[in-house]
C-alpha positions, 0 to 999 in steps of 0.5 A, spaced: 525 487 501 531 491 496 537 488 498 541 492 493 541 497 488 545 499 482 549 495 475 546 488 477 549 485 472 552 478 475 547 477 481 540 473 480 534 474 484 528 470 486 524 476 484 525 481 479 521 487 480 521 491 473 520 498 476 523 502 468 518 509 467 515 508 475 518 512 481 519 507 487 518 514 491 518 509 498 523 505 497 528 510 495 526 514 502 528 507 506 520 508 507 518 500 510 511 501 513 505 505 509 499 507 514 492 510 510 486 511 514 489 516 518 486 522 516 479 519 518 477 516 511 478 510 507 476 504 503 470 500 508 473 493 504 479 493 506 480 485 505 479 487 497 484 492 498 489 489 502 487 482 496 489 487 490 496 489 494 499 482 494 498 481 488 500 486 486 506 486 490 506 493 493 514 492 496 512 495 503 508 493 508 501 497 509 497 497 516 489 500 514 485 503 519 479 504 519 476 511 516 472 514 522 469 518 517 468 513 512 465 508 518 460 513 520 457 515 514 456 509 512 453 507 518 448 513 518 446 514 511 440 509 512 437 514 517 438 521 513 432 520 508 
């Protein structure tokens, strides 16, 4: 959670986030929830994904859906020899 922005000099943290050189696009729009799998396609591991995203400390909170394409295909591809 982003508590403040701006000159920090002075304030301590439990976490600092060094976001030099990089866009923080979501944060700054005030953008708390981040959903993929929307548009019908996505990842089929999304424990891996959601793994990767903690340790990488995404900074919002992220829901996956299940890709209904992605899903199909995979299901399917067996039977289009």
């Amino acid at each position: 959670m982003i508590v403040k922005i701006g000159d920090l000099s002075g304030y301590s943290a439990a976490r600092i986030i060094n976001a030099e050189g990089k866009i923080v696009n979501y944060l700054s729009q005030g953008v708390t929830t981040v959903v993929t799998g929307n548009c019908g396609y996505g990842l089929l591991n999304i424990a891996e994904i959601a793994e990767l995203w903690n340790e990488q400390g995404i900074g919002t909170n992220a829901v996956q859906l299940a890709g209904f394409g992605t899903i199909r295909r995979h299901l399917l591809q067996p039977y289009a020899q």
